[in-house]
N, C-alpha and C positions, 0 to 999 in steps of 0.2 A: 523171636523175630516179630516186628510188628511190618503190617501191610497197610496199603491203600488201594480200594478198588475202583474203578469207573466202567458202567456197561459191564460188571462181570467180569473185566481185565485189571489186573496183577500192575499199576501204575507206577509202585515206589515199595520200599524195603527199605528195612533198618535192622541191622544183625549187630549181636553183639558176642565174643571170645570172651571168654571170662580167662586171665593170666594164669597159669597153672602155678607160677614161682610167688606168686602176689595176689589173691584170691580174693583181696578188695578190688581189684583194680580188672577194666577189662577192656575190648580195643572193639572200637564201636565202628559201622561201617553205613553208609546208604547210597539209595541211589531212586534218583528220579526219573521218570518219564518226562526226557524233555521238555514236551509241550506242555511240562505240569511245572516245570522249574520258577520257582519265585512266587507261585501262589498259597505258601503258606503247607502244602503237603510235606516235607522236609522237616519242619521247625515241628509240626503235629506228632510224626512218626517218632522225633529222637526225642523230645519231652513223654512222650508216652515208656520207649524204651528204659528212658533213664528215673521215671518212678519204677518199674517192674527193675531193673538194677537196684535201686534200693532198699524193695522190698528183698531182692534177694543176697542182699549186704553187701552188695558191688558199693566202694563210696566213691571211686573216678571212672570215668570213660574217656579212653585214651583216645585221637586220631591224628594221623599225618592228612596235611590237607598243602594240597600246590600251593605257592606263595602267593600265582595268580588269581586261585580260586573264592574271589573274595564274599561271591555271594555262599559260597559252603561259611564260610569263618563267620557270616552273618546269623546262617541256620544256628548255631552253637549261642548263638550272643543272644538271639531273640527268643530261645527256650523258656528262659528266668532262672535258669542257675550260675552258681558262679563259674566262670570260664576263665583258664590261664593259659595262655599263646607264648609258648618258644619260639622264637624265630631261630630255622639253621638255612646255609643256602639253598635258595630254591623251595624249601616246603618249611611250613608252620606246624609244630606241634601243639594240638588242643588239648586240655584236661578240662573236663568239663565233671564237677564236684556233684553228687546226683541226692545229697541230702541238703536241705535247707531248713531254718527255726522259724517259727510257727507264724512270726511277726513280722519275715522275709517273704514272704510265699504269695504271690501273684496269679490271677488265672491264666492257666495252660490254655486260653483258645488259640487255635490257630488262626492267622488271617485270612481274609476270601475264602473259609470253608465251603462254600456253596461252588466257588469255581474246579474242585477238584474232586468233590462229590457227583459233577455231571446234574447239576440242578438248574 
């Protein structure tokens, strides 16, 4: 699990189930402190998750995400890995791929870190 703190408070989570039938693969989950939503804590926590998934030879991370929920479908896009979207009704299946080559790999900052740092 990776965390995000403000003032000492617990703002955001990212968990991740590792598949018991498919031990590559595991079904990643988060969630934000409203008031923290869109400030780049999201895209921090599940890029950080999904190196510690690779280190631990996880190579997808799976999520169902609302068809609505477009800024989550964003969190996944703006990580830098490869990300592949099923559409079935009503919710979108993410696979988010958590190994990348050497020549692909981008920095993991997050945006507006300083806004959800409490800075």
């Amino acid at each position: 699990m990776a965390t995000g703190e403000r003032d000492g408070q617990v703002v955001g989570h990212a968990g991740l189930e590792r598949e018991s039938d498919h031990p590559e693969r595991a079904e990643v989950a988060l969630e934000i402190a409203d008031a923290l939503q869109g400030k780049g804590l999201g895209t921090a926590l599940l890029c950080q998750l999904a190196q510690v998934a690779d280190e631990l030879g996880i190579q997808v991370l799976d999520a169902e995400v609302l068809a609505e929920n477009h800024k989550m479908l964003r969190v996944f896009r703006d990580c830098g890995y490869p990300v592949k979207v099923h559409s079935l009704p009503g919710v979108q299946l993410v696979e988010l791929r958590t190994s990348l080559a050497a020549k692909d790999l981008k920095p993991l900052e997050p945006p507006n870190q300083a806004a959800w740092q409490g800075s």
